[in-house]
N, CA, C and O of each residue as an XYZ file, in Angstrom:
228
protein
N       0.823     -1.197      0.000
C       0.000      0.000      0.000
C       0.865      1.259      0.000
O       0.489      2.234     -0.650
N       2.205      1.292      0.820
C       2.926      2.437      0.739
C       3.504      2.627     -0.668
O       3.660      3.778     -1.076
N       3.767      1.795     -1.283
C       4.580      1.849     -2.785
C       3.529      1.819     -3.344
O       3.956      1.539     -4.464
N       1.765      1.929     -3.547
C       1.370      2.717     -4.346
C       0.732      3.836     -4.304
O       0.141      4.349     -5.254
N       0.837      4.334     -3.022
C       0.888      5.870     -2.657
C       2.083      6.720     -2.994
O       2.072      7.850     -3.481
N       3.235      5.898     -2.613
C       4.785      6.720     -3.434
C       4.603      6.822     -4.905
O       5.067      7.871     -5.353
N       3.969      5.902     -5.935
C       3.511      6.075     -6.700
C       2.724      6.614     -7.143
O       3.128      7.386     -8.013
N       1.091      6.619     -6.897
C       0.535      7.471     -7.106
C       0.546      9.233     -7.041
O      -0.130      9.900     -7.826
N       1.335      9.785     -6.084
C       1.546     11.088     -5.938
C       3.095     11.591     -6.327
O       3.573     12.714     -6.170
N       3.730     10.375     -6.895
C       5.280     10.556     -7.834
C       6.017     11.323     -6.620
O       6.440     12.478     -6.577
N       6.035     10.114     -5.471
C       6.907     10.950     -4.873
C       8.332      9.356     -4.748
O       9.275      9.226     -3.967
N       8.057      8.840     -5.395
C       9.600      7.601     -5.724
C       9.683      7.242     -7.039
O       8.799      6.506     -7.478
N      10.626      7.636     -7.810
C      10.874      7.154     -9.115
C      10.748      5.526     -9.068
O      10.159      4.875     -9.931
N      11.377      4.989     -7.953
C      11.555      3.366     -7.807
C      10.090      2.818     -8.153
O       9.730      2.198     -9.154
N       9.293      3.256     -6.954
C       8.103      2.830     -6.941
C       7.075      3.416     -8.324
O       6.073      2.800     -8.689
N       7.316      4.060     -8.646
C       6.694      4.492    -10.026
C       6.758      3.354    -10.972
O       5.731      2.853    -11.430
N       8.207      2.846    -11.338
C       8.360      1.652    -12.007
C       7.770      0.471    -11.393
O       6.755     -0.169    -11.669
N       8.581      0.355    -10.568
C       7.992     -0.984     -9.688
C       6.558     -1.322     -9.728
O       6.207     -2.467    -10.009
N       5.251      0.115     -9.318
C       3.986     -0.343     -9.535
C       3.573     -0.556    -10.826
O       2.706     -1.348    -11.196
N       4.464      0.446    -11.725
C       4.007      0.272    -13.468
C       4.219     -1.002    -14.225
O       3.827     -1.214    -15.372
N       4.979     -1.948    -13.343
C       5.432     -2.972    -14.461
C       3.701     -3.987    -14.242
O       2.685     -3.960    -13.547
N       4.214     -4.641    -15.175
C       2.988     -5.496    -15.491
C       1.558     -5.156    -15.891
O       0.666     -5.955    -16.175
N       1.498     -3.789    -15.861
C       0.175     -3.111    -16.505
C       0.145     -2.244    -17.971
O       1.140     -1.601    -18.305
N      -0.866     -2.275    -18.669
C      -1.309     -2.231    -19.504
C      -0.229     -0.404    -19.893
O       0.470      0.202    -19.081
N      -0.506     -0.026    -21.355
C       0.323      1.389    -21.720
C      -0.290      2.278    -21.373
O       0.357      3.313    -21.213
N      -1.488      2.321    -21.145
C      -2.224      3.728    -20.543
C      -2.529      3.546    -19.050
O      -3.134      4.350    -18.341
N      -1.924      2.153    -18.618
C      -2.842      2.014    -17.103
C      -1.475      1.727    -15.951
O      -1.350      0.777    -15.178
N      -0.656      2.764    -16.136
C       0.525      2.427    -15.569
C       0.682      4.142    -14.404
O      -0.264      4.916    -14.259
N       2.122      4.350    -13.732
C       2.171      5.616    -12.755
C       2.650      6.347    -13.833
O       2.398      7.550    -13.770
N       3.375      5.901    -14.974
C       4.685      6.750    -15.571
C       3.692      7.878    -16.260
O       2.577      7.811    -16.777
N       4.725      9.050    -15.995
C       4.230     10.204    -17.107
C       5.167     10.677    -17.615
O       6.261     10.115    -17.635
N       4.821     12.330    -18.368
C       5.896     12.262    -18.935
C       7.592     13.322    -18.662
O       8.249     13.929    -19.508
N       7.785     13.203    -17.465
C       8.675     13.597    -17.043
C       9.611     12.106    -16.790
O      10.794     12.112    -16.448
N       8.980     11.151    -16.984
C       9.842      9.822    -17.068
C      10.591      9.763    -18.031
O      11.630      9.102    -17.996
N      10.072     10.672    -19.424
C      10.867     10.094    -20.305
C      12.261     11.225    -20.767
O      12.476     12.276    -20.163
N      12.824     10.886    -21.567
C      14.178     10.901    -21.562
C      14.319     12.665    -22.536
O      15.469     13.060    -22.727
N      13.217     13.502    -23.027
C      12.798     15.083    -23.682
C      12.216     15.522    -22.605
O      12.446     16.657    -22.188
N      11.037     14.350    -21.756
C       9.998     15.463    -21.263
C       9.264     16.235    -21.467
O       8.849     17.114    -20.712
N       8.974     15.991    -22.625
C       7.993     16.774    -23.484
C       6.168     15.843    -23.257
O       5.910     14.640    -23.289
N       5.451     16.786    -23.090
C       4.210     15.654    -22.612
C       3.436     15.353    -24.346
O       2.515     15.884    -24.966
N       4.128     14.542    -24.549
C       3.106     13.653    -26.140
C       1.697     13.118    -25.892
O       2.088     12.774    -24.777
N       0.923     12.882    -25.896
C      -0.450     12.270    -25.912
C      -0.394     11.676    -27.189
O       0.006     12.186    -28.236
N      -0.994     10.138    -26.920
C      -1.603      9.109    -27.935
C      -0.350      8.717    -28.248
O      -0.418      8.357    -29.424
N       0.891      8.567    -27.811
C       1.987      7.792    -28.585
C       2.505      7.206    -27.456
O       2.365      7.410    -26.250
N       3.220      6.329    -28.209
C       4.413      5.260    -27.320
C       5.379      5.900    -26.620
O       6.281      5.963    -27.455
N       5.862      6.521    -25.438
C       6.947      6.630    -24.940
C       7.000      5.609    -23.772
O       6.176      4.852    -23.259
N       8.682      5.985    -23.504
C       9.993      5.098    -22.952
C      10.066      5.883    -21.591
O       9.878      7.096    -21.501
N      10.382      4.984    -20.469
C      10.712      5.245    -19.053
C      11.901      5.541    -19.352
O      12.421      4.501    -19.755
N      12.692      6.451    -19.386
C      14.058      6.493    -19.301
C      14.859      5.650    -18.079
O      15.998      5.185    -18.125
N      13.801      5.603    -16.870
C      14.811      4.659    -15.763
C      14.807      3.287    -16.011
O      15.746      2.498    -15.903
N      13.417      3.042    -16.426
C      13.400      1.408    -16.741
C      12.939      0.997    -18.097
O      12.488     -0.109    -18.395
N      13.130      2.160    -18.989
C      12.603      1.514    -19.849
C      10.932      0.665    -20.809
O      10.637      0.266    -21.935
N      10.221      0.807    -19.281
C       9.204      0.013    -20.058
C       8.421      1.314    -21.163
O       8.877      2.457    -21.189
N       7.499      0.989    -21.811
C       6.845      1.805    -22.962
C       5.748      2.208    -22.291
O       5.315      1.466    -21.410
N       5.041      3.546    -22.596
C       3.944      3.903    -21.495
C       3.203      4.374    -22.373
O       3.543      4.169    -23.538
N       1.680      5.327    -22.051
C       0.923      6.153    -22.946
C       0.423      6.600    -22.601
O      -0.397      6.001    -21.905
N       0.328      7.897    -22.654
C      -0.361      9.162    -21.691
C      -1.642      9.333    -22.588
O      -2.494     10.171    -22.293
């Protein structure tokens, strides 16, 4: 429950990943300060820069 409150309010990069893995591209913590511009894209594929997985805002 604590790692998805650190998650939910992006206050642990760790736990951001950690709760994001195994869920769907739009149904994950990552946004887009995860990725590696930081630029906020909508409707496309971006990359976790820490871990890598693919997300979708």
């Amino acid at each position: 429950m604590l790692r998805y409150l650190l998650a939910r309010f992006r206050l642990s990069q760790r736990a951001i990943c950690e709760e994001s893995a195994g869920r769907g591209l739009g149904d994950d913590f990552h946004d887009y300060p995860d990725t590696a511009d930081g630029q906020p894209w909508h409707l496309v594929d971006l990359t976790c820069r820490h871990c890598g997985k693919t997300f979708r805002i």
